[in-house]
PDB file with SEQRES, HELIX, SHEET and CRYST1 records, atoms N, CA, C and O in Angstrom:
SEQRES   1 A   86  UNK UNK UNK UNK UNK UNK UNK UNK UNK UNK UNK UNK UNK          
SEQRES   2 A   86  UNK UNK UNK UNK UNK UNK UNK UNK UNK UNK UNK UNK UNK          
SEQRES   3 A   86  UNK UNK UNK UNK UNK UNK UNK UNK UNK UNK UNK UNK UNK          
SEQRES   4 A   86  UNK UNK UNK UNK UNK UNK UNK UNK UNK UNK UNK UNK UNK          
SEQRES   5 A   86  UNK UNK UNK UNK UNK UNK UNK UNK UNK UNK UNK UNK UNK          
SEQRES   6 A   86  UNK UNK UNK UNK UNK UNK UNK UNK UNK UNK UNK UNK UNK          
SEQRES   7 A   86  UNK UNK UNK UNK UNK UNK UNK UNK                              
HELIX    1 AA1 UNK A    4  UNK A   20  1                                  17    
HELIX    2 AA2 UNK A   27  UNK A   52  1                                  26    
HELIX    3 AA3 UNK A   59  UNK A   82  1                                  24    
CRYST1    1.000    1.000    1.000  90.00  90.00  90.00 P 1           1          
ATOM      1  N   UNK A   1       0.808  -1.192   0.000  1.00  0.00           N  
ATOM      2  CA  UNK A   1       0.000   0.000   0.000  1.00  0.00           C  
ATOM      3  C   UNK A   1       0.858   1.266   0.000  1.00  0.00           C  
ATOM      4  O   UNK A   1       0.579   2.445  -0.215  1.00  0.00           O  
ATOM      5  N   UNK A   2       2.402   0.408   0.424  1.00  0.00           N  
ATOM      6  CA  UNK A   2       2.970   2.317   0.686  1.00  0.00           C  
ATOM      7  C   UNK A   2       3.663   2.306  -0.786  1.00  0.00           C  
ATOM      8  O   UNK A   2       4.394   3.292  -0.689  1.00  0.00           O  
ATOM      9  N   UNK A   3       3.834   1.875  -1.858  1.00  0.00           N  
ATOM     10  CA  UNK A   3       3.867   1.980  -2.921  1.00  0.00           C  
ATOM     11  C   UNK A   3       2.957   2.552  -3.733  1.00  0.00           C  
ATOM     12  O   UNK A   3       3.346   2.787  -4.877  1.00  0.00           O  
ATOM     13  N   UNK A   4       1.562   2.916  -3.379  1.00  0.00           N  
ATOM     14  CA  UNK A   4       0.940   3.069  -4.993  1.00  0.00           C  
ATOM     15  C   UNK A   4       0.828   4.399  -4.917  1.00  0.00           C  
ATOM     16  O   UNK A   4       0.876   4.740  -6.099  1.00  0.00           O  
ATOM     17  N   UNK A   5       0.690   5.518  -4.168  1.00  0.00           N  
ATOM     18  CA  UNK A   5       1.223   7.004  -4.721  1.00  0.00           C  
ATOM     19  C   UNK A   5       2.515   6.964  -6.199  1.00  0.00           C  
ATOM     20  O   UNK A   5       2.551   7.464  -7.324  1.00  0.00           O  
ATOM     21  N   UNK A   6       3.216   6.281  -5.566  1.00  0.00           N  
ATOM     22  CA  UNK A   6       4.342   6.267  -6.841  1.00  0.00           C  
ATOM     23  C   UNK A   6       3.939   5.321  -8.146  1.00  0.00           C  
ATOM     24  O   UNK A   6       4.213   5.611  -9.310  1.00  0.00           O  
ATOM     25  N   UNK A   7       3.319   4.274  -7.766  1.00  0.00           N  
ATOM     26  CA  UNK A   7       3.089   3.457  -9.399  1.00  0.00           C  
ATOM     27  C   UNK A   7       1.865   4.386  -9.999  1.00  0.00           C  
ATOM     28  O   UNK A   7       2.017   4.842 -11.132  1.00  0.00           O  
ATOM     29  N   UNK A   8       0.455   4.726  -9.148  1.00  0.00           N  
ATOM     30  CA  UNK A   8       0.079   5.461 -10.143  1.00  0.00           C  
ATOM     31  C   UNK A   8      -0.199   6.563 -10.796  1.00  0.00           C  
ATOM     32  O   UNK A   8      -1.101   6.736 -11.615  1.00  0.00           O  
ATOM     33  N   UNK A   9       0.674   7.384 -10.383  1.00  0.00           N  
ATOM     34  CA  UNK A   9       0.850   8.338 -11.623  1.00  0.00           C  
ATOM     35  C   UNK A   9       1.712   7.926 -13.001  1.00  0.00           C  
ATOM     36  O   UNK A   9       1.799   8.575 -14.044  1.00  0.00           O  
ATOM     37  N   UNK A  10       2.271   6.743 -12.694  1.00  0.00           N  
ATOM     38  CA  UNK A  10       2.949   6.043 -13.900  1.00  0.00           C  
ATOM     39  C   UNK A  10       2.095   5.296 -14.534  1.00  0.00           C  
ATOM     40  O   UNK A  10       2.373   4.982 -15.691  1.00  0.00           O  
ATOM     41  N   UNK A  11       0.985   4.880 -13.999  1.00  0.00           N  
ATOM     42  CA  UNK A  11       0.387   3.667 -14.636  1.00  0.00           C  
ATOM     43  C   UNK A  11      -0.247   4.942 -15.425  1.00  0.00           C  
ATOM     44  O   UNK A  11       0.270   5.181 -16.517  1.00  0.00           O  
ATOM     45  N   UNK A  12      -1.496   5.938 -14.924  1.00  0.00           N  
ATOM     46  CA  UNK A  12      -2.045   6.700 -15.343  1.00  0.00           C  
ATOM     47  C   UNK A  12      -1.488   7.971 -16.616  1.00  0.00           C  
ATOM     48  O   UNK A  12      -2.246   8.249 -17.545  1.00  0.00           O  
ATOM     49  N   UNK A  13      -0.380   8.507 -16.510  1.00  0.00           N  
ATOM     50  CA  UNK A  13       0.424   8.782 -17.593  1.00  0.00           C  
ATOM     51  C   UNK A  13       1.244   7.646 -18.676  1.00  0.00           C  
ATOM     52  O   UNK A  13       1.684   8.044 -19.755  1.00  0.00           O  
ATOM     53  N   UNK A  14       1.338   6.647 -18.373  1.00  0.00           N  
ATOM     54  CA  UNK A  14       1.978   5.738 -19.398  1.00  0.00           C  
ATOM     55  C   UNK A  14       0.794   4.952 -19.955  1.00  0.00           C  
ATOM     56  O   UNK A  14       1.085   4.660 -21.114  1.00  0.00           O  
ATOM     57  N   UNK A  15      -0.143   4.587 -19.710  1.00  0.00           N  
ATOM     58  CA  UNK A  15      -0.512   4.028 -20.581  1.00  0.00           C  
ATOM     59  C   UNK A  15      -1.158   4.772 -21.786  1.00  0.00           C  
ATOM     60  O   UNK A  15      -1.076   4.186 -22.865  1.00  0.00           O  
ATOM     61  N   UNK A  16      -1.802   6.003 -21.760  1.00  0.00           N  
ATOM     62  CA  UNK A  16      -1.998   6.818 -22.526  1.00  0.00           C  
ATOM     63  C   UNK A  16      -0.662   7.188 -23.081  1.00  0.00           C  
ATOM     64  O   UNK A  16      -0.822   6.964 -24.281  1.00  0.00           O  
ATOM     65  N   UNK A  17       0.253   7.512 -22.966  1.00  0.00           N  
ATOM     66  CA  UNK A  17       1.255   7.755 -23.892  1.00  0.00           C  
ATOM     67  C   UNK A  17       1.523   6.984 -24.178  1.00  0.00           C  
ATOM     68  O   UNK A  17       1.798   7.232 -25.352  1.00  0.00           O  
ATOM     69  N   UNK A  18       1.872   5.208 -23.899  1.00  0.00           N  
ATOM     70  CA  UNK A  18       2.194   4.651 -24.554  1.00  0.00           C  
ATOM     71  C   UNK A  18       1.305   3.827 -25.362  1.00  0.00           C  
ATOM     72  O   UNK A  18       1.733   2.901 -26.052  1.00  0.00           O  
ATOM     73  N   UNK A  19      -0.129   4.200 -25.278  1.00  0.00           N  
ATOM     74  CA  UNK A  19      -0.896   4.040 -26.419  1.00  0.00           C  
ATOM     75  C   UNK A  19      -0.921   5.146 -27.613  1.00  0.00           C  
ATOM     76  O   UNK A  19      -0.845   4.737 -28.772  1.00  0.00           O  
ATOM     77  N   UNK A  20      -1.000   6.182 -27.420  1.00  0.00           N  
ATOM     78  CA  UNK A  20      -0.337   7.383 -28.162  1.00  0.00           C  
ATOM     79  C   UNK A  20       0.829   6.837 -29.310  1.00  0.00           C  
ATOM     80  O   UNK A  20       0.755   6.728 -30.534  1.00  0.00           O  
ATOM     81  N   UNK A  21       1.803   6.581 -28.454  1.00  0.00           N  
ATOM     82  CA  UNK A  21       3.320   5.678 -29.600  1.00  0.00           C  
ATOM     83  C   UNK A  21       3.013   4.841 -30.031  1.00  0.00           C  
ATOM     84  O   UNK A  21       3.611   4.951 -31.101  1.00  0.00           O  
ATOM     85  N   UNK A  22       2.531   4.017 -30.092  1.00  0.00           N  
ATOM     86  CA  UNK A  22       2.283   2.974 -30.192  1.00  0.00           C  
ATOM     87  C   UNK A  22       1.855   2.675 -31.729  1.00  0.00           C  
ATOM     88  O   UNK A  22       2.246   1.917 -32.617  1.00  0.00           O  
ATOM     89  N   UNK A  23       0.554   3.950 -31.539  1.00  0.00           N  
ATOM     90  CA  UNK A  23       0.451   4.192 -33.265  1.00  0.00           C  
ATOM     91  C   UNK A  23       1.106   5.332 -33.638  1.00  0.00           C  
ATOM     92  O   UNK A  23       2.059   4.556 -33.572  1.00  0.00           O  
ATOM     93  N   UNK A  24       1.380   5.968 -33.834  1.00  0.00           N  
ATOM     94  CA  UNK A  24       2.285   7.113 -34.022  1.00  0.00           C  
ATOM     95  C   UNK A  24       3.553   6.427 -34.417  1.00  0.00           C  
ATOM     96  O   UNK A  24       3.945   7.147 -35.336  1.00  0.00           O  
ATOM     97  N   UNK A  25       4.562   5.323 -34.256  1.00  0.00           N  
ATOM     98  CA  UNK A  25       5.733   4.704 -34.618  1.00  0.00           C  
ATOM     99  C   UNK A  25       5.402   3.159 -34.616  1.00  0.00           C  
ATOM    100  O   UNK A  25       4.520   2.592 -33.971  1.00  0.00           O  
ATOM    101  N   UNK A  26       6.312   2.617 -35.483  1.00  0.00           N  
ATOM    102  CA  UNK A  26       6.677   1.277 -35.903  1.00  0.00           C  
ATOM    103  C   UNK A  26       6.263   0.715 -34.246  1.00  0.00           C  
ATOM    104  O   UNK A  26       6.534   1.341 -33.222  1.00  0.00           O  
ATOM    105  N   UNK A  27       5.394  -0.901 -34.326  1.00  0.00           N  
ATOM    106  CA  UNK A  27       5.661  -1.287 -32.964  1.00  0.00           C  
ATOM    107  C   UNK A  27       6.568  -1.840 -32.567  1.00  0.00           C  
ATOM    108  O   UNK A  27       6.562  -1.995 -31.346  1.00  0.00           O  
ATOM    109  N   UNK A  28       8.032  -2.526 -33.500  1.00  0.00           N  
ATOM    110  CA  UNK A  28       9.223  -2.593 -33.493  1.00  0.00           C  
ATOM    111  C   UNK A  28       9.801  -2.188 -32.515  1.00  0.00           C  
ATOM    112  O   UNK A  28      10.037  -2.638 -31.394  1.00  0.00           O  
ATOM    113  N   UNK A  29      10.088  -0.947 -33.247  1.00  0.00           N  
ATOM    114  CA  UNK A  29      10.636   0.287 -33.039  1.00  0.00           C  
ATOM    115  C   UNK A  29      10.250   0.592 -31.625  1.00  0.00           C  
ATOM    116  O   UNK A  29      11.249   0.918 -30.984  1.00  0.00           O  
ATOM    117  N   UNK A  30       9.043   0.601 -30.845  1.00  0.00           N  
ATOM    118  CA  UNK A  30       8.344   0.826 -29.535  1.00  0.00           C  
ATOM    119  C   UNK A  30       8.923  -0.425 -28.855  1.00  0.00           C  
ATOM    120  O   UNK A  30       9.380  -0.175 -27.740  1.00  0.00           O  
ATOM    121  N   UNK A  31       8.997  -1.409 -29.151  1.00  0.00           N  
ATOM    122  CA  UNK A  31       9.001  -2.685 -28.070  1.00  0.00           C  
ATOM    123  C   UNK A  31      10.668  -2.665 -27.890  1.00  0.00           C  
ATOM    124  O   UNK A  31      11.090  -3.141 -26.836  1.00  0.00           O  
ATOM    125  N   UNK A  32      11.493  -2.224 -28.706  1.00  0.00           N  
ATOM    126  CA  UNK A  32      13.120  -1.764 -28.608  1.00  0.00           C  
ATOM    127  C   UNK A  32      13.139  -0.924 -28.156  1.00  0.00           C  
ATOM    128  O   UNK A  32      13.803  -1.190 -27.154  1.00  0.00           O  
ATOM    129  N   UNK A  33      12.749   0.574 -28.070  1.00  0.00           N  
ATOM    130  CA  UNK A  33      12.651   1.536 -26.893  1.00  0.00           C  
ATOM    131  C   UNK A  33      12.271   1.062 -25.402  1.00  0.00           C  
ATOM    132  O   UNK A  33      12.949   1.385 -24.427  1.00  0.00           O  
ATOM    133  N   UNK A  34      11.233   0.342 -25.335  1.00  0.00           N  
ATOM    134  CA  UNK A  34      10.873   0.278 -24.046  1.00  0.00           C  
ATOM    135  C   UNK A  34      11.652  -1.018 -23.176  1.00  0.00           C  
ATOM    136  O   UNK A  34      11.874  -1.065 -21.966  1.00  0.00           O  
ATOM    137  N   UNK A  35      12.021  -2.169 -24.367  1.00  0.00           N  
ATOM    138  CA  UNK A  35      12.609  -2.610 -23.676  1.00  0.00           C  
ATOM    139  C   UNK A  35      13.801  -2.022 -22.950  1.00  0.00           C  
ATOM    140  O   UNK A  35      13.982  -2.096 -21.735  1.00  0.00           O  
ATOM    141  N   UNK A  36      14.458  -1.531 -23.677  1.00  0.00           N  
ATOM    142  CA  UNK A  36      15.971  -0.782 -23.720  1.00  0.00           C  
ATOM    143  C   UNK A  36      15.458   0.032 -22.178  1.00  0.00           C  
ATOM    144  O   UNK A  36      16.081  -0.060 -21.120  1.00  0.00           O  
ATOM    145  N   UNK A  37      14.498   0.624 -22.332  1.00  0.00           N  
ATOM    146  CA  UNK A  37      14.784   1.469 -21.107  1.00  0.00           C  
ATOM    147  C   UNK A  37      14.133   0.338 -19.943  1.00  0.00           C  
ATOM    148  O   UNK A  37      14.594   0.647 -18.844  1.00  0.00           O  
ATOM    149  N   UNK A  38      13.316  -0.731 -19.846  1.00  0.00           N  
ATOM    150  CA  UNK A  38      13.390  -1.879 -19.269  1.00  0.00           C  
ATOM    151  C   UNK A  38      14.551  -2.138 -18.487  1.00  0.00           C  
ATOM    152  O   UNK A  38      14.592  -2.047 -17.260  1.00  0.00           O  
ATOM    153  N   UNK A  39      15.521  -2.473 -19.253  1.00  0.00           N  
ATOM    154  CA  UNK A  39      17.157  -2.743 -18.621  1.00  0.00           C  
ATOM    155  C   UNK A  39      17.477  -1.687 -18.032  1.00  0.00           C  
ATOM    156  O   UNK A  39      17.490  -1.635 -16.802  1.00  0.00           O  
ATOM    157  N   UNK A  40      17.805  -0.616 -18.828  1.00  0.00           N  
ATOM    158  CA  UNK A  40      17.927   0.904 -17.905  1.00  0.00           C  
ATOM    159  C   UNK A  40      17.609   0.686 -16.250  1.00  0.00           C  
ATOM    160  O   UNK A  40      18.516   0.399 -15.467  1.00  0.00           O  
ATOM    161  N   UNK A  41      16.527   0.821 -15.923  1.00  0.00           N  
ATOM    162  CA  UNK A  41      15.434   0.595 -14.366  1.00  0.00           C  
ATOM    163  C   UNK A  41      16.136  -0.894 -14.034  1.00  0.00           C  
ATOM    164  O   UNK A  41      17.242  -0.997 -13.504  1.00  0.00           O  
ATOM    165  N   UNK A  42      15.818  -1.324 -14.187  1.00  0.00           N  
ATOM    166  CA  UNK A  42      16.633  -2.665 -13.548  1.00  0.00           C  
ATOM    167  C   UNK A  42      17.753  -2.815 -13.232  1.00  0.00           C  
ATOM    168  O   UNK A  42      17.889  -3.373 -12.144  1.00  0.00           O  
ATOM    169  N   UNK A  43      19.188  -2.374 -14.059  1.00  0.00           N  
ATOM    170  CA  UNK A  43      20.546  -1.955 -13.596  1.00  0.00           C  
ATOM    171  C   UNK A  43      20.856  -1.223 -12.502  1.00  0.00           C  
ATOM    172  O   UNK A  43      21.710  -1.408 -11.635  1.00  0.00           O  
ATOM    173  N   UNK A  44      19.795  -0.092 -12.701  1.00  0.00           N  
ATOM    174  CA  UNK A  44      19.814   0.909 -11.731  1.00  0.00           C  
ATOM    175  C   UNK A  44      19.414   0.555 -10.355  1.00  0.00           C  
ATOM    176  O   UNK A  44      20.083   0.858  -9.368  1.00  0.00           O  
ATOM    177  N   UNK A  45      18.187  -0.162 -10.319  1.00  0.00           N  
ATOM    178  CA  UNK A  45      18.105  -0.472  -8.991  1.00  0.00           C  
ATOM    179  C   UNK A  45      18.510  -1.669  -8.397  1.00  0.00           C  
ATOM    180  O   UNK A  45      18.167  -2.018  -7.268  1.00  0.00           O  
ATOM    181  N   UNK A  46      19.400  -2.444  -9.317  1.00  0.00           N  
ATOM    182  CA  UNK A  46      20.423  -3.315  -8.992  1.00  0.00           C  
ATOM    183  C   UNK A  46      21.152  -2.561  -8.728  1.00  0.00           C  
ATOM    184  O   UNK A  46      20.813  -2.581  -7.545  1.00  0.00           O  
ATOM    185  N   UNK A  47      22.165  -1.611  -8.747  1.00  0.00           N  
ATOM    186  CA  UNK A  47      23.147  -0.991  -8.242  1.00  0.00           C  
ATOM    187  C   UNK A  47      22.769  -0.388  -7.161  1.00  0.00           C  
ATOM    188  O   UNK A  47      23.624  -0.232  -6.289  1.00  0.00           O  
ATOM    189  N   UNK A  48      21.422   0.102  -6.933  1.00  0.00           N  
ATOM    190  CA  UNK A  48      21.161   0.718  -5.614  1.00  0.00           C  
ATOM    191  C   UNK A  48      21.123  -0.236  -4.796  1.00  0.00           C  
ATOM    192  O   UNK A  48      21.791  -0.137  -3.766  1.00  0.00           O  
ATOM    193  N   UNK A  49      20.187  -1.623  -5.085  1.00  0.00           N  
ATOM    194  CA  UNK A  49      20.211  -2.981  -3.728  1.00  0.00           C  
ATOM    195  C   UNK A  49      21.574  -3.108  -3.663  1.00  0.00           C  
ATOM    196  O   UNK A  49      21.944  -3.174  -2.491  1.00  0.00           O  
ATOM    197  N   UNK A  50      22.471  -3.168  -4.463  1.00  0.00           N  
ATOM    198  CA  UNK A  50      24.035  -3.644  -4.152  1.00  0.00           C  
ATOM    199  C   UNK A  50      24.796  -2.805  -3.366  1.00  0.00           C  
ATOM    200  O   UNK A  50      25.683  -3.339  -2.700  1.00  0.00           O  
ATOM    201  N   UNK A  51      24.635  -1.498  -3.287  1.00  0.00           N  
ATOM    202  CA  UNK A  51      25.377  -0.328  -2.601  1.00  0.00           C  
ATOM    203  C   UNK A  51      24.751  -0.742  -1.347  1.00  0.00           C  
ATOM    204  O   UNK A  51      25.518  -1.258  -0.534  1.00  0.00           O  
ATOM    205  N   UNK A  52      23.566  -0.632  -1.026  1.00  0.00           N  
ATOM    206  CA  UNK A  52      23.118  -0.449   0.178  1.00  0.00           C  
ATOM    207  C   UNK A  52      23.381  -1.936   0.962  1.00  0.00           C  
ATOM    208  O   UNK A  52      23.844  -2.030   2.099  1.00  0.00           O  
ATOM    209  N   UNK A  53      23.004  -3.013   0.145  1.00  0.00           N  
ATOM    210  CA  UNK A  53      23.429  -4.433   0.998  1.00  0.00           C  
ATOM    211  C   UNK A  53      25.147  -4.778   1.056  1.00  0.00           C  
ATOM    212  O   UNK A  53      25.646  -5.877   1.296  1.00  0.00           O  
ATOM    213  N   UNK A  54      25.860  -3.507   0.764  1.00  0.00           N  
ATOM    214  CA  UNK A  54      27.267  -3.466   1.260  1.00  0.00           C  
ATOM    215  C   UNK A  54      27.814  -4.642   0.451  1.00  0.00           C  
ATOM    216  O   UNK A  54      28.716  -5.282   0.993  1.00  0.00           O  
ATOM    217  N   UNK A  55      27.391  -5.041  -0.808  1.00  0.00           N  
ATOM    218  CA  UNK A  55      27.737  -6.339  -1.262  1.00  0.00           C  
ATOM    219  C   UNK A  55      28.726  -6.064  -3.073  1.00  0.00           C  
ATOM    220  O   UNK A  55      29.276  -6.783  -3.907  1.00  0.00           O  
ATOM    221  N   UNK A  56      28.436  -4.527  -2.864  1.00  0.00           N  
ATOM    222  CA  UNK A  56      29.442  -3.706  -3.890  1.00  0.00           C  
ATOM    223  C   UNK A  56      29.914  -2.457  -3.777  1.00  0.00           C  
ATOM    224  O   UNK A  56      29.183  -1.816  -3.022  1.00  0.00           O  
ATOM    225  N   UNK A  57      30.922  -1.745  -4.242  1.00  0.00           N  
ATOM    226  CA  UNK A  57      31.329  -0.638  -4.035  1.00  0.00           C  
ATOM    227  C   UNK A  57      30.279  -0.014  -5.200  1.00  0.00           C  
ATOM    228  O   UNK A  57      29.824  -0.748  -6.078  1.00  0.00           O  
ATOM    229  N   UNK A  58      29.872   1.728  -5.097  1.00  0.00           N  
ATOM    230  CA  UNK A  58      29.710   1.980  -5.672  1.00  0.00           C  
ATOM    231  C   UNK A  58      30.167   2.232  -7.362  1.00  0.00           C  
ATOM    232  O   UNK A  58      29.594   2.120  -8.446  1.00  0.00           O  
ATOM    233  N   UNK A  59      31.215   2.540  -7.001  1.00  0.00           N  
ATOM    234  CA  UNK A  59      31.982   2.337  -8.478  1.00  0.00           C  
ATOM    235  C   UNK A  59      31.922   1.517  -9.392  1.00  0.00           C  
ATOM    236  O   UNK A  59      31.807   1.698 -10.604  1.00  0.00           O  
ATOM    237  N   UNK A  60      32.052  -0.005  -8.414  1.00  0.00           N  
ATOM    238  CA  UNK A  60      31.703  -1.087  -9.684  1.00  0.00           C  
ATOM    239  C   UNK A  60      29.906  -1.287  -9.444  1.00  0.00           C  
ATOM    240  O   UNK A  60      29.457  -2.234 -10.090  1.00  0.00           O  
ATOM    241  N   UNK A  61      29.253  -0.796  -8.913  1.00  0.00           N  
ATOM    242  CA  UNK A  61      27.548  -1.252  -9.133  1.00  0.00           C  
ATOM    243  C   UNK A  61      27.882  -0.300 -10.563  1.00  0.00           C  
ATOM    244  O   UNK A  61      28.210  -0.890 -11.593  1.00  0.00           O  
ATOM    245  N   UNK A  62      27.775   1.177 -10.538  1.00  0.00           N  
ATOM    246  CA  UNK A  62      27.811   2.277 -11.582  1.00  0.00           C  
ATOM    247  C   UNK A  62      28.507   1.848 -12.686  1.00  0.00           C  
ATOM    248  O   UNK A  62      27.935   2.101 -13.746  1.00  0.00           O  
ATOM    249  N   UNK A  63      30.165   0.954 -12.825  1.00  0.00           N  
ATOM    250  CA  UNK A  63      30.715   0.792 -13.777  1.00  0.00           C  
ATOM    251  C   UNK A  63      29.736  -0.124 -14.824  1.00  0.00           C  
ATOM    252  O   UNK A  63      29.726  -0.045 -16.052  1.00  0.00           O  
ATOM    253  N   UNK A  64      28.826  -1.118 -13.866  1.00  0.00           N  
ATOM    254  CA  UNK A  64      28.097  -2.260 -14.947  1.00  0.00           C  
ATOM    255  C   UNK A  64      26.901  -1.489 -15.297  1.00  0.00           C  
ATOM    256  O   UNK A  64      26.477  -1.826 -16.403  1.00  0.00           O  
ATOM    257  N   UNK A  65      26.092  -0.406 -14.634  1.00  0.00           N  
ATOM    258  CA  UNK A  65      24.898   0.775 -15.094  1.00  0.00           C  
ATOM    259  C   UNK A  65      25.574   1.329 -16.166  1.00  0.00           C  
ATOM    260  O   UNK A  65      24.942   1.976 -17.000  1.00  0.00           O  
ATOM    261  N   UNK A  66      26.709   1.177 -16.260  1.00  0.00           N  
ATOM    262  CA  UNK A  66      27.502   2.204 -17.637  1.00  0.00           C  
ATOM    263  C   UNK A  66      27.407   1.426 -18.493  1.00  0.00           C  
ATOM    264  O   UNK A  66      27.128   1.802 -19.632  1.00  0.00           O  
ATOM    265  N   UNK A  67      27.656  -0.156 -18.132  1.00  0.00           N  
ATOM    266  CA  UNK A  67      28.273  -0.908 -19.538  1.00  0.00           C  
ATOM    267  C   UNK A  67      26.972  -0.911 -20.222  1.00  0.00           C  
ATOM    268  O   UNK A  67      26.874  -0.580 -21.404  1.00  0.00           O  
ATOM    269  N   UNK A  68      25.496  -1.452 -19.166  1.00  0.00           N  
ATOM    270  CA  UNK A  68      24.421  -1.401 -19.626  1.00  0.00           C  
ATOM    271  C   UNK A  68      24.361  -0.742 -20.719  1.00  0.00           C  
ATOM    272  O   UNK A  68      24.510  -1.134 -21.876  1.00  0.00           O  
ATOM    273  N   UNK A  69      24.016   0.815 -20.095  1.00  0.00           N  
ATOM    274  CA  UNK A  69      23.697   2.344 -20.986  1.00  0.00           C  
ATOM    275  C   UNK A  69      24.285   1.888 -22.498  1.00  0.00           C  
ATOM    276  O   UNK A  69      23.617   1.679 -23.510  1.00  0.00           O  
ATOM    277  N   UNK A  70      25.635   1.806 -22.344  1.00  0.00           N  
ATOM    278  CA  UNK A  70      26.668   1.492 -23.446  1.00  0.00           C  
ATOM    279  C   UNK A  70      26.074   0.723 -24.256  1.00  0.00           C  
ATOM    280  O   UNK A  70      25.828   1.275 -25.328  1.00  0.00           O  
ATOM    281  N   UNK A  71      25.610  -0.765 -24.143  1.00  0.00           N  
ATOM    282  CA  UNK A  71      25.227  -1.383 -24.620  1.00  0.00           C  
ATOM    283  C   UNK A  71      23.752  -1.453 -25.402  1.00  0.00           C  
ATOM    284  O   UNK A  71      23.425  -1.973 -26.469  1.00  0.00           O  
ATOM    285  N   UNK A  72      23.082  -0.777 -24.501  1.00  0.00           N  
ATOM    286  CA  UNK A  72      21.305  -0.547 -24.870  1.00  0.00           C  
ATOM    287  C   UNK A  72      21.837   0.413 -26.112  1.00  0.00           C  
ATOM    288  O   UNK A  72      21.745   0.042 -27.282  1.00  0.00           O  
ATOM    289  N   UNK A  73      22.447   1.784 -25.699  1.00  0.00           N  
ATOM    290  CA  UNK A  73      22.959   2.296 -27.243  1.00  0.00           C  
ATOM    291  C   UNK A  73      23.393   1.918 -28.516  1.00  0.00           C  
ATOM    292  O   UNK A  73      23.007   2.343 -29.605  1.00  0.00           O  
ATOM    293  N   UNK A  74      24.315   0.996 -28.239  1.00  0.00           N  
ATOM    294  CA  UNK A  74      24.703   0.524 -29.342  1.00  0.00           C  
ATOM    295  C   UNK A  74      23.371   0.027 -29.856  1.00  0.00           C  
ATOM    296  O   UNK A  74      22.694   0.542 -30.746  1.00  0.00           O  
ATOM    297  N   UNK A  75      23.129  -0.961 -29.214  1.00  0.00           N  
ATOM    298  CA  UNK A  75      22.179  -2.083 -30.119  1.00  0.00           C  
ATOM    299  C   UNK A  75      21.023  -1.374 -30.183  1.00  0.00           C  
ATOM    300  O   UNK A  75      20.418  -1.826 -31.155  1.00  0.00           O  
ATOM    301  N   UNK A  76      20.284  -0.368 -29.595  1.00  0.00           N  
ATOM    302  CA  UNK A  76      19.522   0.928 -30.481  1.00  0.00           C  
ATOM    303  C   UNK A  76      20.133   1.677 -31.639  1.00  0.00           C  
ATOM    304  O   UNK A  76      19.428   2.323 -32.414  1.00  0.00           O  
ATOM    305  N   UNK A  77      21.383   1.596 -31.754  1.00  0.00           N  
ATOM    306  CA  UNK A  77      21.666   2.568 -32.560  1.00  0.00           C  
ATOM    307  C   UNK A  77      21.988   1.296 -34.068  1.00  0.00           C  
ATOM    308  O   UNK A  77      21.750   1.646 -35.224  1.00  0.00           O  
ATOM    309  N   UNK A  78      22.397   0.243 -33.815  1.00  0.00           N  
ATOM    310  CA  UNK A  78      22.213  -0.544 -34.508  1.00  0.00           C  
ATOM    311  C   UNK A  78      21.164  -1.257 -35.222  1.00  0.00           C  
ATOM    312  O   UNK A  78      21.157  -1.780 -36.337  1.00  0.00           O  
ATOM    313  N   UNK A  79      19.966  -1.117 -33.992  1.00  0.00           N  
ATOM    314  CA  UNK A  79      18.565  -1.364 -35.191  1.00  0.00           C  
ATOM    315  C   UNK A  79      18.186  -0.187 -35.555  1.00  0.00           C  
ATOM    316  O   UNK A  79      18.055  -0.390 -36.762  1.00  0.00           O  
ATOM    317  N   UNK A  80      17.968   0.679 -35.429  1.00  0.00           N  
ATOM    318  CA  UNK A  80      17.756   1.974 -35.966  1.00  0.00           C  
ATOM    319  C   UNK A  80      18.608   2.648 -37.963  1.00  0.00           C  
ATOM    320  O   UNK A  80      18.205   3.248 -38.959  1.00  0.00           O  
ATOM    321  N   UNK A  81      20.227   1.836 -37.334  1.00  0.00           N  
ATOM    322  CA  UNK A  81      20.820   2.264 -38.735  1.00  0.00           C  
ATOM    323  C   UNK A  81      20.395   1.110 -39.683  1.00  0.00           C  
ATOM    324  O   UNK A  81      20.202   1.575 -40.807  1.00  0.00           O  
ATOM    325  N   UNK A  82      20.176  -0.252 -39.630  1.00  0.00           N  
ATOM    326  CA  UNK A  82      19.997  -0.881 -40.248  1.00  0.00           C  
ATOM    327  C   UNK A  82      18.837  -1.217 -40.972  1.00  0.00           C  
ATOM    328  O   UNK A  82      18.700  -1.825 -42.034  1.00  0.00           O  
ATOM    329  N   UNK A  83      17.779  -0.552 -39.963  1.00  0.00           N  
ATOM    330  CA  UNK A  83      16.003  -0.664 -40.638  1.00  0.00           C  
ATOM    331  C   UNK A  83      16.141  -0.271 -41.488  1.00  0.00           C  
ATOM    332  O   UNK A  83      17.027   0.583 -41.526  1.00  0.00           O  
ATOM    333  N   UNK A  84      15.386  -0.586 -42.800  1.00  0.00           N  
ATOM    334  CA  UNK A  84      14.561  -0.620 -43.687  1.00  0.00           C  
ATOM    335  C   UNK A  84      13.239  -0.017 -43.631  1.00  0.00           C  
ATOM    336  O   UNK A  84      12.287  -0.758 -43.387  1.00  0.00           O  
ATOM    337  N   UNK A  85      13.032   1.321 -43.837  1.00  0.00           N  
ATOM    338  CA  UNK A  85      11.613   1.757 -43.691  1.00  0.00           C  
ATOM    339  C   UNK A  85      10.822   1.631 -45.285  1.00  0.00           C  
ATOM    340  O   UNK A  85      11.161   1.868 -46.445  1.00  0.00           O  
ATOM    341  N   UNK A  86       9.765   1.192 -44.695  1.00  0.00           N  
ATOM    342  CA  UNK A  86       8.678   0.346 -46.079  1.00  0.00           C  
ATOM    343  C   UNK A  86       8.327   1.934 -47.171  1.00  0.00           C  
ATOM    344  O   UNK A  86       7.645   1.843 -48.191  1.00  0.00           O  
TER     345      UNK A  86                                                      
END                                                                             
C-alpha cells in the first residue's frame, strides 16, 4: 500500500502515452525503446540494492549501469541504422 502514490501516476500517464506511440511509430521500433529502457530501471536499482546491501562498491555497481547504458545504445543505434523503412 505504501507503494501506490508512486506506481500510479505512472500507470495513469503511461498508458496513454504509450498508447499514443504505439500508433504514431513502428511497434518494433516501440518494443526496442521500451525494452531498452526496461534494462535501464533494472541496472539501476540493482546498483542501488548492491550499494546499500554493502555487497558492492559503488563504483563497480555504476561501472556495470555504464556498460548497460553502453550497450542498450549501441544495439539501439544498430537497429535503428539498419532498418529498412517500407
Amino acid at each position: 500500500m505504501e507503494i501506490i502514490p508512486y506506481i500510479v501516476p505512472s500507470v495513469l500517464l503511461g498508458i496513454p502515452l504509450g498508447h499514443y506511440l504505439i500508433r504514431w511509430m513502428d511497434p518494433e521500433s516501440f518494443r526496442r525503446i521500451c525494452m531498452a529502457f526496461d534494462a535501464l530501471i533494472v541496472a539501476f536499482g540493482l546498483s542501488r540494492v548492491l550499494i546499500q546491501l554493502d555487497l558492492a562498491t559503488a563504483r563497480t555497481t555504476y561501472s556495470i549501469l555504464t556498460i548497460v547504458m553502453m550497450l542498450n545504445a549501441y544495439l539501439l543505434f544498430r537497429f535503428f541504422r539498419d532498418r529498412t523503412v517500407p
